[in-house]
N, CA and C atoms as an extended XYZ file, in Angstrom:
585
Properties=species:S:1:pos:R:3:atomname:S:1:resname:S:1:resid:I:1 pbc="F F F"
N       109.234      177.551      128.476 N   UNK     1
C       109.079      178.951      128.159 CA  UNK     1
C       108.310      179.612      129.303 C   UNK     1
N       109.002      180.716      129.651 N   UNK     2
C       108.338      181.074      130.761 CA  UNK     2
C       106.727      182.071      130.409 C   UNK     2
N       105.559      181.994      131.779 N   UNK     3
C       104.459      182.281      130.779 CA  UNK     3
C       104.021      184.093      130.378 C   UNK     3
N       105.232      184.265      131.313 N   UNK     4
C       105.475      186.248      131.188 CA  UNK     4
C       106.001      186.309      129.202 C   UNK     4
N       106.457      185.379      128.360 N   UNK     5
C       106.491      185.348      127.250 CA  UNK     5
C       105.330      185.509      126.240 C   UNK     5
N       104.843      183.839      126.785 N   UNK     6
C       103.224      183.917      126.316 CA  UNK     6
C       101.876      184.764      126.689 C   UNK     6
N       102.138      185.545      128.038 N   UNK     7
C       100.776      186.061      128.602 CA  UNK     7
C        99.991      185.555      128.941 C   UNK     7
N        99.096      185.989      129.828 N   UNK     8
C        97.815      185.641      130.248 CA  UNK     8
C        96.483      186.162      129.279 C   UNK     8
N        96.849      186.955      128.624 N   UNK     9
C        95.336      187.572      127.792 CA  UNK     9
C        95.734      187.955      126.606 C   UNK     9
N        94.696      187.483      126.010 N   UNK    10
C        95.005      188.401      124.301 CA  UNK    10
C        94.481      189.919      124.272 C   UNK    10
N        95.083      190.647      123.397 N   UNK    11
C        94.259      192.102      123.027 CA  UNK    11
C        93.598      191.501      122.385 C   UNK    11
N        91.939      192.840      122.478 N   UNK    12
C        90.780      191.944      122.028 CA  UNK    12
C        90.504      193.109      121.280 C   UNK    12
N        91.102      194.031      120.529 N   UNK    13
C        91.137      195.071      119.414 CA  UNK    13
C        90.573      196.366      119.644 C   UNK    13
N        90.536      196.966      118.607 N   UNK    14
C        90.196      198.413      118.693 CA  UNK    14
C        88.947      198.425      118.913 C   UNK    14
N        88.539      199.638      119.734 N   UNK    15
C        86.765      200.220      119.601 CA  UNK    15
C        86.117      199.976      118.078 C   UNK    15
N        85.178      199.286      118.205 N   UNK    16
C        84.348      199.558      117.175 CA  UNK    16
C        84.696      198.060      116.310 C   UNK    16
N        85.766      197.483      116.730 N   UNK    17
C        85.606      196.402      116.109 CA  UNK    17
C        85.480      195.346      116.540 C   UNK    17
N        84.213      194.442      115.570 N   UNK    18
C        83.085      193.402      116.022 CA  UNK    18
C        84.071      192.003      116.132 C   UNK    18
N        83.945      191.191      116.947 N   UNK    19
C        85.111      190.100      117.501 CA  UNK    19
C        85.049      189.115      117.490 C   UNK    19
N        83.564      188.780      117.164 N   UNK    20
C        83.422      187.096      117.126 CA  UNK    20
C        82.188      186.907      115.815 C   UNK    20
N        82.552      186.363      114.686 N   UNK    21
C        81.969      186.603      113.580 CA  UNK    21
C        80.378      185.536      113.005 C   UNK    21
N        80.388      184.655      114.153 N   UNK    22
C        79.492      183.576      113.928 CA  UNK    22
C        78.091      183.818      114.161 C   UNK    22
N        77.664      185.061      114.598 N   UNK    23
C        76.337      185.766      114.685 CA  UNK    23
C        76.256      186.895      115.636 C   UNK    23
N        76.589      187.922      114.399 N   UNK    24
C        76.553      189.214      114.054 CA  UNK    24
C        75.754      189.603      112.759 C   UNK    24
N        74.935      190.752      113.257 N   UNK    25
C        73.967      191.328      112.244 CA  UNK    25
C        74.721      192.899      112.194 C   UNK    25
N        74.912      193.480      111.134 N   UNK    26
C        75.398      194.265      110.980 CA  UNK    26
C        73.893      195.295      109.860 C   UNK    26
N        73.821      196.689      110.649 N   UNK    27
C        72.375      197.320      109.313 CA  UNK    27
C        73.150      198.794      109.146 C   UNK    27
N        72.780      199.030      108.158 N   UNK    28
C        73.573      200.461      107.273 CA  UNK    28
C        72.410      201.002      107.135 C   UNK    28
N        72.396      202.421      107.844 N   UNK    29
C        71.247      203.408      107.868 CA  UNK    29
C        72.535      205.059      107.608 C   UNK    29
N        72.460      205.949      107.088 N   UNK    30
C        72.576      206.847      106.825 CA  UNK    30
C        72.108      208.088      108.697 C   UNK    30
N        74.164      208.637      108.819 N   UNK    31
C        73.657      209.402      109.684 CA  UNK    31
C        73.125      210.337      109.911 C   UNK    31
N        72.112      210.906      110.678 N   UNK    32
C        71.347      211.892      110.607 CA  UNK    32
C        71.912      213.304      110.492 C   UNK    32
N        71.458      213.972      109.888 N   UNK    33
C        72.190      215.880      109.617 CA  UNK    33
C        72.217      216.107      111.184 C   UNK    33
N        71.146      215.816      112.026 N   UNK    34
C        71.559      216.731      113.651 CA  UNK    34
C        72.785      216.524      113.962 C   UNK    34
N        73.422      215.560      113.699 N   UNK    35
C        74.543      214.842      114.544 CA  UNK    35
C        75.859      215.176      113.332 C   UNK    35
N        76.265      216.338      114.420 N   UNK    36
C        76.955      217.605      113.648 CA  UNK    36
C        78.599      216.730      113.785 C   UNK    36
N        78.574      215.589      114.051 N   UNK    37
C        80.659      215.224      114.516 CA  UNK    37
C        79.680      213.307      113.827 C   UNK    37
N        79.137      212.501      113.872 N   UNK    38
C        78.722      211.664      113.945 CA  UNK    38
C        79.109      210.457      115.080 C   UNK    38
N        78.698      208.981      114.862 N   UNK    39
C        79.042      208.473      115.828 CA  UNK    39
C        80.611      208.028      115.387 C   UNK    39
N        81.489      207.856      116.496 N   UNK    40
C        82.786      207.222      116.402 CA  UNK    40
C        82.825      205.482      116.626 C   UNK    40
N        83.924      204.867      116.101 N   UNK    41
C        83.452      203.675      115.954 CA  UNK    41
C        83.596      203.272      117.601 C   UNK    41
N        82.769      202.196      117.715 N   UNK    42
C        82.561      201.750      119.206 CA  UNK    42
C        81.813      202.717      120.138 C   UNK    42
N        81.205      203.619      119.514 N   UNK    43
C        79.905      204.571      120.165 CA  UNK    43
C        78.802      204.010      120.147 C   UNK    43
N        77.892      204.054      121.635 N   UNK    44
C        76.508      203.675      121.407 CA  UNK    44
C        75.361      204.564      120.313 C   UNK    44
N        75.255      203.714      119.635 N   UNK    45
C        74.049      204.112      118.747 CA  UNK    45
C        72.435      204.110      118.717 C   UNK    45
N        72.023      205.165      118.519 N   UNK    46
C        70.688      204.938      118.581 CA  UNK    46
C        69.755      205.294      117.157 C   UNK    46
N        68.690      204.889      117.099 N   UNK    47
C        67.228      204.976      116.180 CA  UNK    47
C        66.700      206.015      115.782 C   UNK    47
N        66.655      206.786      114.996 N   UNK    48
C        66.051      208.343      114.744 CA  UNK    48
C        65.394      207.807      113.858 C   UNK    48
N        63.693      207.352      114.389 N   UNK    49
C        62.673      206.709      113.303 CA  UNK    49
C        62.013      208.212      112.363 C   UNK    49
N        61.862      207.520      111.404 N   UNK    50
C        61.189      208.462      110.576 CA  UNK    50
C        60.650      207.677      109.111 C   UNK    50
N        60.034      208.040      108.018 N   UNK    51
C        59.291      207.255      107.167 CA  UNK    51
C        60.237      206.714      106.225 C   UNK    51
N        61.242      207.721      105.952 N   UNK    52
C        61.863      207.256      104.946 CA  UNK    52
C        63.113      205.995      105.429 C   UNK    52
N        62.725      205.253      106.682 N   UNK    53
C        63.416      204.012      107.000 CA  UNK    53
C        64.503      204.391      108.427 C   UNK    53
N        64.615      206.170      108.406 N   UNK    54
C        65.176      206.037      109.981 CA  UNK    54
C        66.524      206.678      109.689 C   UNK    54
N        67.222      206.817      110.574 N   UNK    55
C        68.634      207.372      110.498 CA  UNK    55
C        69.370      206.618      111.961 C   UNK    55
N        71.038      207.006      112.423 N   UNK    56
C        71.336      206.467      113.137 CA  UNK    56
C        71.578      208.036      113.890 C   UNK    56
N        72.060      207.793      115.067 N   UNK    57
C        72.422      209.347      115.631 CA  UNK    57
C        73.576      208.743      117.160 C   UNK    57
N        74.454      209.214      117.320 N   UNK    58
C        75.219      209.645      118.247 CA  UNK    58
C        74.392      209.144      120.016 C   UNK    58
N        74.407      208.259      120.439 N   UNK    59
C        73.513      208.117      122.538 CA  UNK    59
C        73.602      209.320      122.405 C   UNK    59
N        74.733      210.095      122.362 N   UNK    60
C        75.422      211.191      123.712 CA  UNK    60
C        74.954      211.957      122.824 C   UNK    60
N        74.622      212.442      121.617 N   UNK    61
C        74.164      213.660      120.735 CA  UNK    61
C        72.516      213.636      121.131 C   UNK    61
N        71.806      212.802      121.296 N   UNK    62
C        70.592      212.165      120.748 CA  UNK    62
C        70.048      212.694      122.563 C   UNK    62
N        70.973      212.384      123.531 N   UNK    63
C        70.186      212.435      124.816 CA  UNK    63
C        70.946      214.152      124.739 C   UNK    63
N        71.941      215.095      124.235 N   UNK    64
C        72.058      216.072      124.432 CA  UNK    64
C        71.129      216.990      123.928 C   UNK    64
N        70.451      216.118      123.364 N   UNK    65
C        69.190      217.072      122.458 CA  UNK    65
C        67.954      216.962      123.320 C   UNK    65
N        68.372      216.429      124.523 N   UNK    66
C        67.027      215.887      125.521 CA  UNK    66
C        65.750      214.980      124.417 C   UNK    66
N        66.729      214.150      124.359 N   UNK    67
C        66.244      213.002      123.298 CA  UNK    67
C        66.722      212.002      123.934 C   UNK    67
N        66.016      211.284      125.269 N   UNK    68
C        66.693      210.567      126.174 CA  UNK    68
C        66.621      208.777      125.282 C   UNK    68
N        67.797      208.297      125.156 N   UNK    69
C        67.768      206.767      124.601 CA  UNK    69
C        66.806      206.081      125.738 C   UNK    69
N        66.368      204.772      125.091 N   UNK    70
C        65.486      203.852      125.406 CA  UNK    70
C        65.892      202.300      125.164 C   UNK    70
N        65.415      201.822      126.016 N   UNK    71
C        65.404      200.600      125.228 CA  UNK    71
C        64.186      199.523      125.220 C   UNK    71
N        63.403      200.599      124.452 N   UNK    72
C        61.854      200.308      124.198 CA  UNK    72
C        61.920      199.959      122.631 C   UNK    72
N        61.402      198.791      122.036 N   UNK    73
C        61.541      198.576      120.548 CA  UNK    73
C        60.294      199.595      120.099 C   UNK    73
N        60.489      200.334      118.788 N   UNK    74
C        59.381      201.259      118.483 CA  UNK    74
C        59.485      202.590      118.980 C   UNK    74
N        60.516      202.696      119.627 N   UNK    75
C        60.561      204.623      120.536 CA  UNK    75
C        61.118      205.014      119.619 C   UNK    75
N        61.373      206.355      119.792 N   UNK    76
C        61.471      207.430      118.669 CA  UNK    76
C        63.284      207.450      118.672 C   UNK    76
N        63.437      206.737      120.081 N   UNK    77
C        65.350      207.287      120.161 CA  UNK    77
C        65.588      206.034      120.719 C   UNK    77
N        65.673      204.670      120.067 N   UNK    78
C        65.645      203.469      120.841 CA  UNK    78
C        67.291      203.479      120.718 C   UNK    78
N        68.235      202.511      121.513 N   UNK    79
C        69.213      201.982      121.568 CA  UNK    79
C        69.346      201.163      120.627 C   UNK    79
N        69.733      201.003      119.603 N   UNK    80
C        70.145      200.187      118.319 CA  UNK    80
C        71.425      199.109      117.894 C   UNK    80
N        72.490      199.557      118.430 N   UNK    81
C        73.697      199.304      118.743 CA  UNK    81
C        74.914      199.923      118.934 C   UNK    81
N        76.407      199.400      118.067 N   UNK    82
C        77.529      199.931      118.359 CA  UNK    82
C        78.121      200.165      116.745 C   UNK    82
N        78.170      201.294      116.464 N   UNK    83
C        79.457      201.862      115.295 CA  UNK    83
C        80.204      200.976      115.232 C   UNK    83
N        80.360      199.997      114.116 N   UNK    84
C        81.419      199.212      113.842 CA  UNK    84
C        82.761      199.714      112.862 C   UNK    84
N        83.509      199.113      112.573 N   UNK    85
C        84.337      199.741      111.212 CA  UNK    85
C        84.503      198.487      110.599 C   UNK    85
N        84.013      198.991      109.537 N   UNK    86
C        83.790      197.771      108.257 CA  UNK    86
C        84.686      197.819      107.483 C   UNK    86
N        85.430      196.959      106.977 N   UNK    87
C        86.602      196.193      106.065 CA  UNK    87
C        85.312      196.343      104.206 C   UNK    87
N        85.831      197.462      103.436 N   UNK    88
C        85.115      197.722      102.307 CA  UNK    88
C        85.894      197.394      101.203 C   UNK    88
N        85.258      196.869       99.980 N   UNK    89
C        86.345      197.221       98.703 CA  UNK    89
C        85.130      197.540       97.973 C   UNK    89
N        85.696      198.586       96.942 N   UNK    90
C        84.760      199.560       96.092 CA  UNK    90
C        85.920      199.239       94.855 C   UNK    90
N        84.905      199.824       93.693 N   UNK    91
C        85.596      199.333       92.322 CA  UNK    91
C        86.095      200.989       92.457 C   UNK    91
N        85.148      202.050       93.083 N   UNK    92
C        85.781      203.357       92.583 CA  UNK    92
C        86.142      203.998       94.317 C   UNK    92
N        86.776      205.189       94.439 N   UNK    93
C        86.995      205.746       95.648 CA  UNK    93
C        86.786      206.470       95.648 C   UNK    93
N        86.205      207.400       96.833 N   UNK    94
C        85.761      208.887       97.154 CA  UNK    94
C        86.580      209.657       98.063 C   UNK    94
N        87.009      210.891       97.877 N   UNK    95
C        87.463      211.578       98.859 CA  UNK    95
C        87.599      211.427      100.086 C   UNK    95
N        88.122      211.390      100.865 N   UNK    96
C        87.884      210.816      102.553 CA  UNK    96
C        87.308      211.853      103.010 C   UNK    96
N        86.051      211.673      103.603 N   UNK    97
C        85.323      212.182      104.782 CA  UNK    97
C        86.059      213.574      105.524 C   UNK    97
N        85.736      214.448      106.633 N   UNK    98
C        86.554      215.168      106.961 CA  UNK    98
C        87.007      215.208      107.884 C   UNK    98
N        86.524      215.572      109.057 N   UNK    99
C        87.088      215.876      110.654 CA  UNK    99
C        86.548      213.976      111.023 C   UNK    99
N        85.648      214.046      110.784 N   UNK   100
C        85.147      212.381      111.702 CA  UNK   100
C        85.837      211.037      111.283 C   UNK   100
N        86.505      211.292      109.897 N   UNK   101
C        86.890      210.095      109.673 CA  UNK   101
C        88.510      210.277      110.148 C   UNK   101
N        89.181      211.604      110.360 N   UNK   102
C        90.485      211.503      111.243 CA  UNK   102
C        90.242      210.839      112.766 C   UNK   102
N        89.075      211.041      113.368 N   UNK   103
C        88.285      210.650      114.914 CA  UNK   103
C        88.148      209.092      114.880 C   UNK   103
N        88.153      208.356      113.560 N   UNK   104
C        87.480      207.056      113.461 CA  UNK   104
C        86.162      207.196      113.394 C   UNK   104
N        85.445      207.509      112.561 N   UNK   105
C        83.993      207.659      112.710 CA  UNK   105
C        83.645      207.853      111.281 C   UNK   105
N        82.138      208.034      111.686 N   UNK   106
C        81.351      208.904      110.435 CA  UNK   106
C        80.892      209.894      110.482 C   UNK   106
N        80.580      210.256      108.844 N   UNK   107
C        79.935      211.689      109.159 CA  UNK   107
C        78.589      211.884      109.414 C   UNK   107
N        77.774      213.415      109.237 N   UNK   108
C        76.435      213.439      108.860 CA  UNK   108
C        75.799      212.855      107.348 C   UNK   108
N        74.934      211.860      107.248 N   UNK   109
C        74.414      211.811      105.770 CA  UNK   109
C        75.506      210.528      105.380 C   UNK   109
N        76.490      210.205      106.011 N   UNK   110
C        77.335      208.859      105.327 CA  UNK   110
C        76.700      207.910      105.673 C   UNK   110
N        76.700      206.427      104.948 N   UNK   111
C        75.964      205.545      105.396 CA  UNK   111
C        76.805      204.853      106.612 C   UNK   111
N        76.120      204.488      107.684 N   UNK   112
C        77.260      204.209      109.084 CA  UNK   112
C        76.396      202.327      109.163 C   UNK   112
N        77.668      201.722      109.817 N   UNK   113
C        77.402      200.446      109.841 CA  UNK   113
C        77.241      200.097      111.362 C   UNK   113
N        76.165      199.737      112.160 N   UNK   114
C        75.917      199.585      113.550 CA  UNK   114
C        75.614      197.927      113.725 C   UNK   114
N        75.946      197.428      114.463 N   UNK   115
C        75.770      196.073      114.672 CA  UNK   115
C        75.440      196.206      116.008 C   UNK   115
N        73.837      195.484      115.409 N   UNK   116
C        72.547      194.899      116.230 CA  UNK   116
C        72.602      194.111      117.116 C   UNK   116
N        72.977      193.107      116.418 N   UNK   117
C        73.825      192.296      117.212 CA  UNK   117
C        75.032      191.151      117.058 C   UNK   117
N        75.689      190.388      118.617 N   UNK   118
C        76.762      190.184      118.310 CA  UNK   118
C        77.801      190.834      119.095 C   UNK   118
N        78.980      190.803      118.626 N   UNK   119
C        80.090      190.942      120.157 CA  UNK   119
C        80.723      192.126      119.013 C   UNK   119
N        81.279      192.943      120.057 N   UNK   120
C        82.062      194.061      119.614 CA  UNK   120
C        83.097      194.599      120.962 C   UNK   120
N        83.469      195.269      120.415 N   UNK   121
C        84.978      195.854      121.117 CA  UNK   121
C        84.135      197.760      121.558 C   UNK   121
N        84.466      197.709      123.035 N   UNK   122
C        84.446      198.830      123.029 CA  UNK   122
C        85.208      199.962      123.936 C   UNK   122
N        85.349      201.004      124.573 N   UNK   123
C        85.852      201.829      124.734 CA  UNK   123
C        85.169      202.093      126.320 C   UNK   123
N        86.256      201.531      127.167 N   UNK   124
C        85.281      201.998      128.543 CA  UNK   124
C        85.578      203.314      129.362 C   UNK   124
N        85.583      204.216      129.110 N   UNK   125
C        85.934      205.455      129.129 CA  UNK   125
C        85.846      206.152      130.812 C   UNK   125
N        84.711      205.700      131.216 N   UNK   126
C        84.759      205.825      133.211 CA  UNK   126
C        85.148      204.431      133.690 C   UNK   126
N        86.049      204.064      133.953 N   UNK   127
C        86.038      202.725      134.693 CA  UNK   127
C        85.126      203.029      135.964 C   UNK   127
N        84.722      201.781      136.530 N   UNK   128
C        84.318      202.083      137.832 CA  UNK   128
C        84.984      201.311      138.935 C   UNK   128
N        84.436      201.108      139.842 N   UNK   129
C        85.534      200.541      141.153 CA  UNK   129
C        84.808      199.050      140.795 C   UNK   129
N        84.069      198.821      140.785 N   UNK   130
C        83.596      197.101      140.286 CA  UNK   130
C        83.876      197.120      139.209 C   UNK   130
N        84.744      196.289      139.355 N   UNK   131
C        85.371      194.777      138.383 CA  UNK   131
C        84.319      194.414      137.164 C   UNK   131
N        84.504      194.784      135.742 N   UNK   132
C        84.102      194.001      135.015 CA  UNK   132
C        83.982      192.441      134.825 C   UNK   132
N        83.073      191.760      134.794 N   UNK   133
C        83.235      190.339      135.140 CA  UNK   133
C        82.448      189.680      133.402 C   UNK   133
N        82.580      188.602      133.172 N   UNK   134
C        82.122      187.942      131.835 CA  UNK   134
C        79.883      187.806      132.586 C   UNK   134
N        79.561      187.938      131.764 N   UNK   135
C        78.198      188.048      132.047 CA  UNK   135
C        77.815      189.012      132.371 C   UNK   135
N        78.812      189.789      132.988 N   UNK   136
C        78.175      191.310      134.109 CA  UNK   136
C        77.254      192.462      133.185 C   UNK   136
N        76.313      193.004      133.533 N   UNK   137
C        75.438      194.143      133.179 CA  UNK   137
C        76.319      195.436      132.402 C   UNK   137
N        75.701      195.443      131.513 N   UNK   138
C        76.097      196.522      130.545 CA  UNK   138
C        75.627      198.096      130.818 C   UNK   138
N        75.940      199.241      131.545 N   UNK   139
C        75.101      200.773      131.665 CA  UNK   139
C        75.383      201.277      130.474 C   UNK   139
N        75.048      202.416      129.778 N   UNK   140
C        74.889      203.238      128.940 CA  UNK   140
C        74.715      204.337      129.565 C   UNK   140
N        75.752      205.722      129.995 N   UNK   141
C        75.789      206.969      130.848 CA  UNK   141
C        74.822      207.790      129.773 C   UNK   141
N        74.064      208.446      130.169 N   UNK   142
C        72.774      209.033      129.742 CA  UNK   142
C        73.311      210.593      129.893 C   UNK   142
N        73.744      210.832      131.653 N   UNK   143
C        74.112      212.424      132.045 CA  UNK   143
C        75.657      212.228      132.750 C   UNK   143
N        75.931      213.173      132.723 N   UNK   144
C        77.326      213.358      133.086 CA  UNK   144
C        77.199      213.321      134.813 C   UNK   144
N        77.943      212.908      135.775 N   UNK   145
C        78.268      212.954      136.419 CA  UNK   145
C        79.880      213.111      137.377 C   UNK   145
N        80.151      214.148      137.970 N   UNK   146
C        81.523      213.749      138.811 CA  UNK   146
C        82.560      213.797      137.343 C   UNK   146
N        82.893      214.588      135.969 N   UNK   147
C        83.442      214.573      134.982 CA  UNK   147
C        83.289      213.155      134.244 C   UNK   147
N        82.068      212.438      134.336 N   UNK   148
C        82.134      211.087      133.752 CA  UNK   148
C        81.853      211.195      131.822 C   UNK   148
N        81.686      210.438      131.350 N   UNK   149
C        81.323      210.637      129.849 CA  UNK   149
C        80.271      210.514      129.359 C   UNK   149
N        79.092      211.291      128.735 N   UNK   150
C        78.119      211.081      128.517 CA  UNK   150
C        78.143      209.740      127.508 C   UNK   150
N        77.231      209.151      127.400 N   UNK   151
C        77.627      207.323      126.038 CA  UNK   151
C        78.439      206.955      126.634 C   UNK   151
N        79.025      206.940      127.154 N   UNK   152
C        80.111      205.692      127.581 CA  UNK   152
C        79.434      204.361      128.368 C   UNK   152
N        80.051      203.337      128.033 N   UNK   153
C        79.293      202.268      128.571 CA  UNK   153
C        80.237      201.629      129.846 C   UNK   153
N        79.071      201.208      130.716 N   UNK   154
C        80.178      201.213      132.153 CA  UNK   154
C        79.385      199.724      133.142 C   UNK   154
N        80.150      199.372      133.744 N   UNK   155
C        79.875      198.027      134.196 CA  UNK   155
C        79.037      198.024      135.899 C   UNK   155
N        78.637      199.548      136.038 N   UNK   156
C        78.063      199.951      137.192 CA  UNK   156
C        76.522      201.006      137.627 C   UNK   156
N        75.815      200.635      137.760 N   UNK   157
C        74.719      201.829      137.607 CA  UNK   157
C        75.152      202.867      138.806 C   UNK   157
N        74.862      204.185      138.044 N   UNK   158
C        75.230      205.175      138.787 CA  UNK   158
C        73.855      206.089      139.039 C   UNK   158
N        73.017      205.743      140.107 N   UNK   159
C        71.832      205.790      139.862 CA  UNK   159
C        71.244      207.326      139.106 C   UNK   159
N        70.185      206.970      138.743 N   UNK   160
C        69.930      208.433      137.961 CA  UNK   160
C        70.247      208.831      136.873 C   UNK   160
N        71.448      208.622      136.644 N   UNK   161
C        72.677      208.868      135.209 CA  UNK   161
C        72.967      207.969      133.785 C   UNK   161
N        72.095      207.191      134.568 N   UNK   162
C        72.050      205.665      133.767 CA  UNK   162
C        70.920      204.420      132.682 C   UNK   162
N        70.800      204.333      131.670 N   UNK   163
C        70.606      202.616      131.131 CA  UNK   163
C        70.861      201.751      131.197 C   UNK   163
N        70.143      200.891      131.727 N   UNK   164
C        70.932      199.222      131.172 CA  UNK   164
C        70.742      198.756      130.570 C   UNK   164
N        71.408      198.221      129.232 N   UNK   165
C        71.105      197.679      128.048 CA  UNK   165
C        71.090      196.291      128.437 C   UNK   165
N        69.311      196.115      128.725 N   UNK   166
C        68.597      194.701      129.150 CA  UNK   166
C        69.367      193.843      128.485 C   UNK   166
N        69.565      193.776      127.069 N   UNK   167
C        69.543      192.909      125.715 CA  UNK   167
C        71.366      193.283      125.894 C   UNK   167
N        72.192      193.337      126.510 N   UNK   168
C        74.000      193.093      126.568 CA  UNK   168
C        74.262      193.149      127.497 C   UNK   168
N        75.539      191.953      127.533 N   UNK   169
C        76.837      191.581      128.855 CA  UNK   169
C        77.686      191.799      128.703 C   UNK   169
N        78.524      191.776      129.011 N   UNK   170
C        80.650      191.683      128.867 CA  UNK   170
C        80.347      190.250      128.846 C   UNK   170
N        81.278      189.996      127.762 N   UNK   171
C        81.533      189.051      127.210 CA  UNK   171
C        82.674      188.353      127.711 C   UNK   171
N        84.313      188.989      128.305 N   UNK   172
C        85.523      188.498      128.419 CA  UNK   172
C        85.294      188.596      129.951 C   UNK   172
N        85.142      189.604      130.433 N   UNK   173
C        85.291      189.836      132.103 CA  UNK   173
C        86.537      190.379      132.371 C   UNK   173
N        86.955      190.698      131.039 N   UNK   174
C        88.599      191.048      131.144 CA  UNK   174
C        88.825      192.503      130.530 C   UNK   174
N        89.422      193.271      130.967 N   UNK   175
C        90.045      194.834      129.806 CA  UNK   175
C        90.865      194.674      129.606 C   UNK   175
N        91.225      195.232      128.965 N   UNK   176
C        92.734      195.222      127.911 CA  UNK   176
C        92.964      196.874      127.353 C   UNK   176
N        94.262      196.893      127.026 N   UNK   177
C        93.985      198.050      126.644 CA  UNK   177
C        94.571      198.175      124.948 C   UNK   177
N        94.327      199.291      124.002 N   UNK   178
C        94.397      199.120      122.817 CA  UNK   178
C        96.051      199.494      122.173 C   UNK   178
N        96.274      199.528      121.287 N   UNK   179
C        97.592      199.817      121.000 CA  UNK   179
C        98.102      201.281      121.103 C   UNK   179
N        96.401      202.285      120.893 N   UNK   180
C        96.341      203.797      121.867 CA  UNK   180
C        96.432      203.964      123.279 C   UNK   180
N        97.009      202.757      123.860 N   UNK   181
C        96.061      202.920      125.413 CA  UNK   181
C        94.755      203.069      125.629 C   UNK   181
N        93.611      203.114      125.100 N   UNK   182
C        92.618      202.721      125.809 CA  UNK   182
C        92.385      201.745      126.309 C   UNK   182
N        91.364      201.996      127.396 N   UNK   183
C        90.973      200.619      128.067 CA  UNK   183
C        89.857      199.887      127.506 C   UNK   183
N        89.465      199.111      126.792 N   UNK   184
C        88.680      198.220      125.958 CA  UNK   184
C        88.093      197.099      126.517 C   UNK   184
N        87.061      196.431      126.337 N   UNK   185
C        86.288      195.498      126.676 CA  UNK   185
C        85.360      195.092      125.327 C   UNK   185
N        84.784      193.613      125.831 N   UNK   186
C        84.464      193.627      125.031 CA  UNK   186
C        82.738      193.369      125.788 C   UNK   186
N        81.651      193.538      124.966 N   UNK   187
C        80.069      193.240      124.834 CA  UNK   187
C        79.644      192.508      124.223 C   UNK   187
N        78.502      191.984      124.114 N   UNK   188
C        77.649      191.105      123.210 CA  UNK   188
C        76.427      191.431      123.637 C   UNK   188
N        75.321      191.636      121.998 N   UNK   189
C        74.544      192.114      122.305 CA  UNK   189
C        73.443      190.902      121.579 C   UNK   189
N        72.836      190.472      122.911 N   UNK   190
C        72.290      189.010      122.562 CA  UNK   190
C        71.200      189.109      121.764 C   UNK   190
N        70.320      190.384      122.028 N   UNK   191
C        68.867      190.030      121.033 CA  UNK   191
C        69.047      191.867      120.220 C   UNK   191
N        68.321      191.927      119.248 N   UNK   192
C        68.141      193.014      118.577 CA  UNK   192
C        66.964      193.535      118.979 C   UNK   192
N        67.528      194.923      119.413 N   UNK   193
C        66.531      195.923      119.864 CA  UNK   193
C        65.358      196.893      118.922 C   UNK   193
N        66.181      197.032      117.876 N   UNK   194
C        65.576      197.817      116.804 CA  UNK   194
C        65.065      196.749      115.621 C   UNK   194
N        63.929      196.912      114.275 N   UNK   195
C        63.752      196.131      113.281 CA  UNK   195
C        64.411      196.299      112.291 C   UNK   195
């Protein structure tokens, strides 16, 4: 059989969904009212501490509010993780959500599922001219640059514009793209940033 049949790579799935199931922490916090569209699945997520246990909020909403992410455990806007989409069964059903859940996402005030840690699928939205590689450094785009995407996670520091999420790698070294055409990769996020 020739190997143009079989391929060289598997698709490694949609944004937002978590890929390797043997240690993954998954935490359900309720999204915050600021975050007027919420996060979409495979969006970086961050920490909106507060007493009553915290909320999740949007990177790209959270630093548009000049609420710059961190990845300091205990900051007020720490890096937390990635919007997953969770496989649910309920005895009863609710109305579907409105504009965010046509986007893949959540809303304001829904409870959103972010995984801490663990490997997930995500959405690389600026490629850069270096090659994603398996191990390679994870950025988190903070400011826009040159039409780039604010949250988008990218395999290159663009100085100034940028996080590196100390605590995640690329996991495959490989992209793929999704059954939308996006270009996808996957991460792993080795230690948990938030409690």
């Amino acid at each position: 059989m020739p190997g143009t049949t079989i391929g060289t790579q598997m698709n490694i799935g949609y944004p937002g969904t978590f890929s390797r199931n043997g240690d993954c922490i998954i935490e359900q916090k309720p999204v915050t009212s600021a975050d007027a569209s919420g996060p979409n699945f495979g969006n970086a997520v961050v920490l909106v501490q507060s007493a009553t246990g915290g909320t999740w909020t949007d990177a790209a909403v959270a630093e548009a509010a000049s609420h710059t992410p961190v990845m300091t455990q205990g900051a007020n806007y720490c890096f937390a993780g990635v919007a997953v989409r969770e496989v649910k069964t309920m005895t009863t059903y609710n109305v579907q959500p409105t504009a965010s859940a046509v986007l893949g996402g959540y809303s304001p005030g829904q409870l959103c599922d972010v995984l801490v840690r663990g490997s997930v699928v995500v959405e690389i939205q600026n490629p850069q001219t270096t090659t994603i590689v398996a191990g390679g450094s994870v950025w988190l785009r903070l400011t826009s640059n040159l039409g780039t995407v604010i949250g988008a996670f990218e395999p290159a520091n663009d100085a100034g514009h940028m996080l590196q999420l100390t605590n995640c790698y690329f996991t495959t070294g490989v992209t793929s793209t999704d059954a939308n055409g996006n270009l996808v990769a996957e991460i792993t996020i080795i230690t948990r940033n938030v409690p």
